[in-house]
Phi, psi and omega in degrees: 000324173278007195247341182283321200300291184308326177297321179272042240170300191274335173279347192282301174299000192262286177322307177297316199289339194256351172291146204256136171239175214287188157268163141301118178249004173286134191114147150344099174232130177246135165317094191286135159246149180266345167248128168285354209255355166248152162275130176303119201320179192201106184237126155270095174266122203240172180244154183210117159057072198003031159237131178291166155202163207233154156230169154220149159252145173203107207298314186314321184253335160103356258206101195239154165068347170316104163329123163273153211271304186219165147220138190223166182187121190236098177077222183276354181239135168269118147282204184156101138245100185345277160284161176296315197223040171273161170290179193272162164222104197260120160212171161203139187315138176258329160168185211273016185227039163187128208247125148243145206195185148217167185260111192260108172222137183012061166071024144239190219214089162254155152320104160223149192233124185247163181257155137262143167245000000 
């Protein structure tokens, strides 16, 4: 029985250690852009009671504090949706202080990358 014990103790214990867990997506991320000449979106991200959550700002648009709708994160990949029924930001860490993707809106497919700052 104690050898049944111990065996289940070093595999339980195998398993948590070795199981891929989510990333930390907390903090400050700016939008890499190829034209410098605009400010760049900005999503601030916190975990509150075991959900992340989010604002974005986009200066460009005038558009300060916007509740982000989900973020969600499974493993190295991020969702990110602004609105209920906004497009999507399909990404995964590239490492940990860069998330790249894409912006899934209406049957187009752009490329984007955020920073941690």
């Amino acid at each position: 029985k104690l050898a049944i014990l111990l065996i289940s103790v070093v595999i339980t214990g195998a398993i948590t250690l070795f199981a891929a867990a989510d990333k930390n997506i907390s903090g400050t991320w700016v939008m890499q852009s190829k034209d410098n000449s605009c400010s760049p979106a900005v999503i601030r991200i916190k975990m509150n009671e075991g959900i992340w959550q989010g604002k974005l700002d986009m200066p460009e648009q005038e558009l300060y504090d916007k509740a982000i709708y989900s973020i969600k994160v499974s493993g190295d990949s991020v969702f990110i949706s602004v609105a209920k029924d906004s497009p999507v930001i399909k990404a995964v860490f590239v490492n940990d202080s860069t998330i790249a993707g894409e912006l899934l809106s209406a049957g187009r497919r752009d490329a984007v990358q955020f920073e941690k700052f």
